[in-house]
N, C-alpha and C positions, 0 to 999 in steps of 0.2 A: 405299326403306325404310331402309336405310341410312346414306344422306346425311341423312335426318332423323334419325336417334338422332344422329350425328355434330354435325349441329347443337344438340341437345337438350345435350349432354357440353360443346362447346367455343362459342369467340367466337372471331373473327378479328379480330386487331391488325395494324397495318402502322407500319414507320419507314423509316428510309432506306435497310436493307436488304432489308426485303420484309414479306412477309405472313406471322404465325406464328398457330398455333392455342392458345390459352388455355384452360384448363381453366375453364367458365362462372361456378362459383363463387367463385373465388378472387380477393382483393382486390387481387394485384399485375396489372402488366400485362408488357408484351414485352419491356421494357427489361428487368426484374427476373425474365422466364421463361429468355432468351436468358444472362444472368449464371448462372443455376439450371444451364443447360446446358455453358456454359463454365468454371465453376469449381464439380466436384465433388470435392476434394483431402482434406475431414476430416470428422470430425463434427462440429464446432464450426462455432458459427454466431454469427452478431454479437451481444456483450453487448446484453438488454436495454435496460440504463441508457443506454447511447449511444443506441437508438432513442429511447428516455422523451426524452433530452436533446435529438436530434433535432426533436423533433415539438414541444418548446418552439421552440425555431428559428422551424418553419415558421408555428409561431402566433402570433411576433411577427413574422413577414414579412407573414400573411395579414394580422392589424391593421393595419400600418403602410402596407399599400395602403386597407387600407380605408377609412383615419380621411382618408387624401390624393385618395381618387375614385378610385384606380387599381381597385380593384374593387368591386362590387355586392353590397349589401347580401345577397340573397337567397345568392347564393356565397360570400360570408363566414363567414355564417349557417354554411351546409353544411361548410364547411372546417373553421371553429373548433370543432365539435363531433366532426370527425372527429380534427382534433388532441386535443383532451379526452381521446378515447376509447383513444387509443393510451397518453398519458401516466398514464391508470387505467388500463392494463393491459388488455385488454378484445380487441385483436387482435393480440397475440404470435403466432400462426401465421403471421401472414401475412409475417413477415420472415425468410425461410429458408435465407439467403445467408450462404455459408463467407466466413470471414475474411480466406482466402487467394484474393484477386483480382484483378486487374489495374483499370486505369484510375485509379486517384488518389481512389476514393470514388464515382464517376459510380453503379454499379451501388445502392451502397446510396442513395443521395439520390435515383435515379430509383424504387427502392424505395416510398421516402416518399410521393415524389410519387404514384406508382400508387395505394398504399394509400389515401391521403388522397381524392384523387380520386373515387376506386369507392366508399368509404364515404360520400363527398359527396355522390354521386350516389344514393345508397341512402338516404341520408337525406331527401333531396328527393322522394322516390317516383320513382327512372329503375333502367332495369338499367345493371349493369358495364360497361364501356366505352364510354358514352355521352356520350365525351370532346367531341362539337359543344356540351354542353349547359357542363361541368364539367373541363377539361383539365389533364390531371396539369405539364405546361411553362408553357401561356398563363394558368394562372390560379394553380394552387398554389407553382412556380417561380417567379413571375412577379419580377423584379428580383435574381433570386440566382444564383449559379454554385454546382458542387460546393465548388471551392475556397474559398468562405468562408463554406458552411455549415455543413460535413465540419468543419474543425480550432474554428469555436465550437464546435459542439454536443458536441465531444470534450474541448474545456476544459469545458463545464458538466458532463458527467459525472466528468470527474476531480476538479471542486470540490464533487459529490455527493459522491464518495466521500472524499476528504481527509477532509471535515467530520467523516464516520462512523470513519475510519480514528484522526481526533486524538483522538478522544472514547473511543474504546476504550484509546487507549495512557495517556491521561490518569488512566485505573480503571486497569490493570496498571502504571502507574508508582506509585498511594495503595498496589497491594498490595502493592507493595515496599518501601513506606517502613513500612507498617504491620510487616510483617516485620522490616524496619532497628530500630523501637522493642522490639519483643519477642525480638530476638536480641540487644540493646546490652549486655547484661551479661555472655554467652557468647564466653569466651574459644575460638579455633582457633588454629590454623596455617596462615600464607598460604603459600602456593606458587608459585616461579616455574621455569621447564621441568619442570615437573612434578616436581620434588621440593622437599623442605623449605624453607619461608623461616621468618621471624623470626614471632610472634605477631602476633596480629590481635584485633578479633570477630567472630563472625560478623555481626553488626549491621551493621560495615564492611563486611564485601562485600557486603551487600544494598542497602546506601547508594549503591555504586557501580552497582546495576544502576537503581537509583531514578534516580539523577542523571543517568547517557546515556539513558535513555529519555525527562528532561526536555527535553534537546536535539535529542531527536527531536522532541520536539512543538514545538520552537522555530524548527527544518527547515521542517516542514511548515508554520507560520506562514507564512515568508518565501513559499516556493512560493505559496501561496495568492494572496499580493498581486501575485506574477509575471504566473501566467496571467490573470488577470482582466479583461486587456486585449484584444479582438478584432480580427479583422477583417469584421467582419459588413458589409456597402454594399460592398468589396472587388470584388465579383466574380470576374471571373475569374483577374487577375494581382493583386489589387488598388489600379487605379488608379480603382475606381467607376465602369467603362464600363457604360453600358448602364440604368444603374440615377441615378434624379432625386436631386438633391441633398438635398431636402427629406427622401426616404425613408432615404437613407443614415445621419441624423444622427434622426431619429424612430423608425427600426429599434430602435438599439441603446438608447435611451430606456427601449422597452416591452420591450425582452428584460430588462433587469434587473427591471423591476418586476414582471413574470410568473413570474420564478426568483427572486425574492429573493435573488439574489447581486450583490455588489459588481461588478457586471462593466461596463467602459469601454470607447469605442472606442479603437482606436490610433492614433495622429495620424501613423503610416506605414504604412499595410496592405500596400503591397508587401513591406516590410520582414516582418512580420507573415504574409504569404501565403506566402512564400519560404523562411522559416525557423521552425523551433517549437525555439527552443531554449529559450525555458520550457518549453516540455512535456521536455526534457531534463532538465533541473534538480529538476525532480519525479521522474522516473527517478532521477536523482542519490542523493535523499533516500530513496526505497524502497530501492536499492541500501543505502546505509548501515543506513538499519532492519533490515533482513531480515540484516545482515552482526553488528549489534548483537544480535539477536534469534540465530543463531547460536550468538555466544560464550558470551550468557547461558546459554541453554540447555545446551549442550553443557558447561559451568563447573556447571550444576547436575546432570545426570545423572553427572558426575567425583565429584560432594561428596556424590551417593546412593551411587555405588558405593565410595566411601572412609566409607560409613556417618556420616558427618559433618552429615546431613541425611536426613530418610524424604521422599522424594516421596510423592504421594497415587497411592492402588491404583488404576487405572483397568480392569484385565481383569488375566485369566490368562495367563503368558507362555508358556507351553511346551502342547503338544499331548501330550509323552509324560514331563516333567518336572512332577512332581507339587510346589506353592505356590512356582512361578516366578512373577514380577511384574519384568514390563519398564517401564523409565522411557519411554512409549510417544510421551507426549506430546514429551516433548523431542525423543525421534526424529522426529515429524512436523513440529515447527516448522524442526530443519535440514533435512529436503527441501522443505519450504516457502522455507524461505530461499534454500535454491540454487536452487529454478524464480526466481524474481524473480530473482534474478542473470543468470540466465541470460537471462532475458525484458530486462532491462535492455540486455545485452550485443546481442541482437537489435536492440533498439530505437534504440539508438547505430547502428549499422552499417545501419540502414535508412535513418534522418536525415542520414547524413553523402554515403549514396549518390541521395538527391535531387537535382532538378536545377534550375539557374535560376527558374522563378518560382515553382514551386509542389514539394510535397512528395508525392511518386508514391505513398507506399507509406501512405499512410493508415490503411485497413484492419487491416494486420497491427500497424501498432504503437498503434491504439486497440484490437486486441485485448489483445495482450502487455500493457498496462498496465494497462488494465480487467482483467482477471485477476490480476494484481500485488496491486494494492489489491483484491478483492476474497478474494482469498485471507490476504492480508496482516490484515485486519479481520475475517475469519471467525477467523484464527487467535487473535489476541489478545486477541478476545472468549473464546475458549476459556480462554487464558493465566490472565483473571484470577482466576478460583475455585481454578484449580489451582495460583498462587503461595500463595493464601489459608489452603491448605489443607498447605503445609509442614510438617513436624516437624522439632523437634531431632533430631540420632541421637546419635552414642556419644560425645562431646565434656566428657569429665567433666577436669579437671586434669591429674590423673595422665596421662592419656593424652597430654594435650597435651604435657606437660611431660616426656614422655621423647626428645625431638627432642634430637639437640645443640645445631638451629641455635638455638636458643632462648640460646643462652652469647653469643650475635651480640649481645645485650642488654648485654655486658658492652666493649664493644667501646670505646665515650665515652669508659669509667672506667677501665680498665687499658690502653688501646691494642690495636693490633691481633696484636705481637706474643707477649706474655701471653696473651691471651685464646685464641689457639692452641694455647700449650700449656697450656692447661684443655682446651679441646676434643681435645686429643690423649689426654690424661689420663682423661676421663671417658670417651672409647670404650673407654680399658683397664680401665676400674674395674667394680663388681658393682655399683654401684648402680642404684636399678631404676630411675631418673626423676632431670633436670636438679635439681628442689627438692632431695631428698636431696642432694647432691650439693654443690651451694650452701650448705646448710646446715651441711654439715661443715667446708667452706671457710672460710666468711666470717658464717656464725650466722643466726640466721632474722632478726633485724630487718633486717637487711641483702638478704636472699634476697625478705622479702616486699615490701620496695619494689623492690626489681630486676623482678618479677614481675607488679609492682601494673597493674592498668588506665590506671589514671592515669598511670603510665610508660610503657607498653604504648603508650600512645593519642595520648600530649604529641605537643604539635607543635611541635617538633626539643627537644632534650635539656638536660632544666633539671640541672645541677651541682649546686644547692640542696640538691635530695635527698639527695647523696651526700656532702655537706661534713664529716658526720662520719668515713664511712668513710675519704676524702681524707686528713684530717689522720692518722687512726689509721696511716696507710701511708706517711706521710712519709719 
């Protein structure tokens, strides 16, 4: 009675190390039960998008036998609807495998395999593991290794994600220039180590946040045409052992046109199996965003709390501090920035520690990245409503205008050592602001183009302006 409930709950698989029991229902098989057992390290478990990416893969492996006689119609059939089903989302249970795992990708790819498999066979009217029929190696494997199915499928989801990641920076770079246009007349104060510099607009520092987030997106261009190159027919070192020449060069044909991405083979797949230093270079470019996204942030929650700007309210800051409002969002985008930094610095040190022909550590640094960009893109979707939503703060003249470094203005036209002692002079004086001050000096016509925007903003220092004062001082 037992042995029959026992059978009723499980299947029995066998590989080359023996026989395991399966749980009946479940669409993996022993490869991917035996990984379940050997790497239980976190709660995280492989990105989605790299399966979705995956099962594009295996769907142009399964065509590309198919369209050559390497497989049968009827198995085809069954495969390509099993791929379908995963890339619509439709069996996400069935991939349950930590990120942190040994073999170079083996576990996730025989994953695949499994799944595909048992869904294949489901579809065809068989039960689960009726691999004589439908075989997760001889038939959905057939012509591939880990090694050069693993590092495509992880360039296709990284150019899943670029695409979404350019597109959001692209909106938070409009609502920075959109800001640039409506702060252009608001005079501040720039600051350099955090104190006092010479005038500005505010316009101009939102120009600056507009313009490095264009070169972020100009980053991510380049990357984009980096990776787009495979080794897909590679196999297992990438010299195309094992695997017909015809399929090699027909694979990656139908993988671009199923992905609609620009993606090529590489005319050195060793080269290409051995090394991802494009996929480094995309690290690269995260790295600088998330370091650019950083300062911006971090330069904005400085210029709410110098009142110089309102950020937008997003909650209550305090539990026991009654109409506290934390600049919440800025705080989240710097630990967003330092996990990617830090995922980046992993992923370097994982890449560098590979060996000879192929790249061990797969797994963890298509997690770290796939997490990168998708944090990276949740965030800055965030970003753009809440740059959108800026206010001026207290930025009225007056206020501007009581700096001393603001006399640094005068620096062109009397030198540097006069204009010292003005600024010595005015820290000893009552006046309540630079203008006063100026205007005692040297008269208002004089004060209001020293002061003017136009001066403020030249690029480098017209003498023109000042040709009467000049003469008057001869």
């Amino acid at each position: 009675m037992e042995k029959e409930k026992i059978n009723q709950e499980f299947r029995i698989e066998e590989d080359s190390l023996g026989k395991l029991k399966i749980p009946k229902d479940t669409y993996w098989g022993i490869h991917t039960q035996r990984a379940l057992d050997n790497f239980k390290f976190s709660n995280y478990k492989i990105p989605f998008i790299l399966i979705k990416a995956y099962a594009y893969v295996k769907l142009a492996c399964a065509k590309a036998n198919y369209k050559l006689g390497y497989l049968k119609k009827d198995k085809f059939k069954a495969i390509e609807q099993a791929c379908k089903d995963i890339i619509d989302g439709k069996l996400k249970d069935a991939f349950p495998l930590d990120p942190f795992q040994g073999g170079a990708g083996t576990s996730l790819n025989m994953n695949l395999n499994e799944v595909i498999a048992n869904r294949a066979l489901e579809i065809l009217g068989y039960e689960k593991g009726r691999y004589d029929i439908i075989h997760p190696l001889k038939h959905v494997n057939l012509h591939q290794s880990t090694n050069d199915t693993f590092p495509t499928a992880l360039k296709i989801a990284v150019l899943f994600l670029l695409e979404k990641l350019q597109d959001k920076i692209a909106k938070l770079q409009g609502a920075f220039q959109k800001k640039e246009k409506e702060f252009s007349d608001i005079l501040k104060l720039g600051y350099t180590e955090l104190q006092e510099a010479i005038p500005m607009t505010l316009g101009k520092k939102f120009s600056a946040f507009a313009d490095v987030l264009l070169r972020d997106r100009w980053r991510i261009w380049k990357a984009k045409e980096r990776i787009r190159w495979t080794n897909l027919g590679g196999t297992a070192i990438g010299t195309g052992a094992l695997a017909p020449k015809d399929y090699i060069f027909l694979v990656n044909e139908i993988l671009r046109e199923i992905t609609n991405l620009n993606l090529a083979r590489h005319e050195n797949p060793v080269s290409t199996t051995a090394f991802l230093d494009d996929i480094n270079e995309v690290v690269g470019l995260l790295d600088v965003y998330a370091s650019n996204i950083n300062k911006i942030f971090n330069d904005l929650r400085l210029l709410n709390f110098i009142k110089e700007i309102k950020l937008p309210s997003l909650q209550a800051g305090s539990s026991i501090m009654l109409g506290k409002v934390n600049p919440v969002l800025c705080e989240a985008a710097i630990q967003i920035a330092t996990r990617v930094k830090s995922n980046s610095l992993s992923i370097r040190e994982l890449l560098s520690f590979s060996t000879f022909e192929i790249v061990e550590f797969l797994p963890a640094i298509s997690f770290f990245i796939i997490e990168s960009l998708e944090l990276l893109t949740n965030l800055t979707e965030k970003l753009i409503s809440y740059v959108e939503n800026i206010k001026v703060g207290d930025l009225s003249e007056e206020n501007v205008f009581k700096s001393f470094s603001c006399l640094t203005l005068l620096v062109p036209i009397l030198g540097y050592e006069k204009t010292l002692k003005l600024v010595k002079e005015y820290k000893q004086s009552e006046f309540k602001n630079i203008k006063e001050f100026l205007e005692y000096k040297f008269g208002k016509e004089f004060t209001k183009k020293l002061l003017s925007k136009k001066y403020i903003l030249s690029l480098g220092f017209d003498k023109k302006i000042f040709e009467s004062f000049e003469e008057k001082n001869e």
